[in-house]
Residue, then its C-alpha position, 0 to 999 in steps of 0.5 A: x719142585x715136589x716130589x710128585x712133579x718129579x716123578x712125572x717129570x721122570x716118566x716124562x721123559x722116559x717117553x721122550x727117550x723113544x725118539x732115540x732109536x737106540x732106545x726103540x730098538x733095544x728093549x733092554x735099554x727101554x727098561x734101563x732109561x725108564x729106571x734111569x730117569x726116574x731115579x735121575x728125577x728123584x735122587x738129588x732129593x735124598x738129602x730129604x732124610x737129612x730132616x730125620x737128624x734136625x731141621x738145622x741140618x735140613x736146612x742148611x743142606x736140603x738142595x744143597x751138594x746133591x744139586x750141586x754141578x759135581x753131583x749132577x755129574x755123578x749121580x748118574x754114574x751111580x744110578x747106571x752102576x746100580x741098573x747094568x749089573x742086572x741088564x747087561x744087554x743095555x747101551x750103557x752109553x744112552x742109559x747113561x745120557x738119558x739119566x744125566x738129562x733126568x739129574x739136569x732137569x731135576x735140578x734146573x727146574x727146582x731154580x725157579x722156585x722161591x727156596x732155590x738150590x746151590x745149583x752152581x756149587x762149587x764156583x759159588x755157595x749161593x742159593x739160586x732162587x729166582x722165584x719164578x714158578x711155585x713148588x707144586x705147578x698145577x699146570x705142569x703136573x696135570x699137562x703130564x698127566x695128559x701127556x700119560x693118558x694120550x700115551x697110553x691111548x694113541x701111543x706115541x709116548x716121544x711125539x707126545x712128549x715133545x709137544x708137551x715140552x715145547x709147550x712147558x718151554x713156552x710157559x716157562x718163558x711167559x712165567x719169566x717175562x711175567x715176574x720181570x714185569x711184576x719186578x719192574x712194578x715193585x721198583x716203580x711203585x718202591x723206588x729206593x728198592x735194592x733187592x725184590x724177593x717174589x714168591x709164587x703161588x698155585x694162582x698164576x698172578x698172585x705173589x708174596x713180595x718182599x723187598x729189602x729197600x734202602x731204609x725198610x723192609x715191605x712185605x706185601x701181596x701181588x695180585x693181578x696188577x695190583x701191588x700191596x703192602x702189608x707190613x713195613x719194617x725199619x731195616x737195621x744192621x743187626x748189633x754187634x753185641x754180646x747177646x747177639x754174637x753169642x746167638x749166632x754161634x747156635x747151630x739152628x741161627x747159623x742155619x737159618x742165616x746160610x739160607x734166607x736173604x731177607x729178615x728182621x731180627x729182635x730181642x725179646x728180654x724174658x724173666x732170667x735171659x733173651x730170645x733172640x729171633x730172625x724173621x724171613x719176611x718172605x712166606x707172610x701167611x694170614x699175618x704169621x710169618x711162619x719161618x723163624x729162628x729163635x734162640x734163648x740165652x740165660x742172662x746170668x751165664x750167658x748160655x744157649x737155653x734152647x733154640x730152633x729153626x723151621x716152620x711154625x704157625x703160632x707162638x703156642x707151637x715155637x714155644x713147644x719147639x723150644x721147651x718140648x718137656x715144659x711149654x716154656x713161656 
């Protein structure tokens, strides 16, 4: 989820925390679990600095060991060796568990989304993505927004706070049965289909499909009951040839492939080498897919000229990327 989700998500729970008796009567521990979690909420997203080195780092590591299994575990040991020294008259014991719940649900939550986490690491490396609610939820953000505002009037922060999750518990569970339908959809309309990769918007019916079938890729839109394909590509294995494997040993391709399940690669021949670029044909936006990986080769000495991994939304803008002092063409 974003960060501002997060942060609500924290409080939220702070408010939760006043069911536990221990908390209520002890406003040591009140302060401590407000502090616990919050910052259990928002610390596996320290990896965001990763961002200041390079995208490639980013990438390849965002959502990655800090939402791990062993990190969820310690995170919270941390958290509590920060908040003791300074409120010593705190139970260690429910700060500590109120905090873990706040790693948890960080790093529950952020599976529902399309770019996932490495939430199972270390039993297995892979992105666990289900793509099931969008990054930022509207719904989520303004149903704690309510929540703070019937706390700070009437009071009552954990009755509130139940209800509130009770009804996010249930919107969870119909957003899950609403993408298995849309799922089961896609497989009637592509009966070939080995793999459908959905993500969602702010709109609650409105998907970006991917599909990786048995001799195409299709790129579409879901709205509503409707089922759109915009793009169709022929799936070919990628070459094992000597551009390509020369390619691959760049930093920024080899991010790219640790991260996204579904791409087109090509070569583009230039005056004097190749671009080499992958494609994940999962974020099409108004007829730009906008996550790429491109790599240049010189033909001669079959070196690594530049390359990159990220974001970008227009050829103009990779090409700055690639050649920043020159706007290489």
């Amino acid at each position: 989820m974003d960060t501002g989700t997060h942060v609500v998500m924290g409080l939220g729970l702070a408010g939760l925390a006043t069911l536990d008796p221990v908390v209520t009567q002890n406003p040591a521990t009140t302060h401590a679990i407000l502090f616990g979690t919050m910052a259990g909420s928002l610390i596996p997203d320290i990896d965001t600095v990763l961002k200041l080195k390079n995208n490639a780092i980013y990438i390849r590591h965002h959502r990655g060991v800090t939402h791990s299994i062993p990190a969820t575990f310690l995170w919270p040991i941390l958290i509590i060796a920060l908040i003791m020294p300074f409120n010593h008259e705190a139970n260690v014991v429910h700060v500590g568990l109120w905090t873990f719940i706040g790693v948890f649900l960080h790093v529950f939550v952020d599976i529902f989304n399309a770019y996932g986490t490495q939430a199972v690491r270390p039993i297995s490396y892979r992105w666990v993505a289900l793509g099931i609610i969008n990054i930022f939820d509207p719904f989520i953000f303004v149903i704690h927004i309510i929540g703070f505002a019937v706390w700070f009037l009437f009071g009552h922060p954990g009755f509130t706070f139940t209800v509130i999750y009770i009804v996010l518990f249930i919107y969870y569970l119909w957003r899950i049965y609403h993408h298995h339908k849309v799922v089961k959809r896609v497989k009637a309309i592509l009966p070939d289909t080995l793999d459908v990769f959905l993500s969602p918007t702010m709109h609650w019916s409105k998907y970006h499909l991917a599909v990786k079938a048995i001799d195409f890729y299709y790129v579409g839109e879901v709205l509503g009951g409707a089922i759109s394909i915009i793009d169709t590509f022929e799936r070919i294995p990628v070459p094992d040839t000597d551009v390509i494997n020369l390619a691959k040993k760049d930093k920024n391709l080899k991010a790219f492939l640790s991260f996204s399940p579904i791409y087109r690669w090509q070569i583009n021949p230039f005056e004097g080498g190749y671009e080499v670029r992958f494609t994940d044909l999962r974020y099409l936006s108004k007829s730009h897919y906008p996550f790429v990986a491109a790599v240049w080769l010189d033909e001669d000495n079959k070196e690594i000229i530049s390359s990159f991994t990220g974001w970008v939304y227009s050829e103009e803008k990779l090409r700055k990327k690639l050649f920043p002092s020159k706007g290489r063409a």
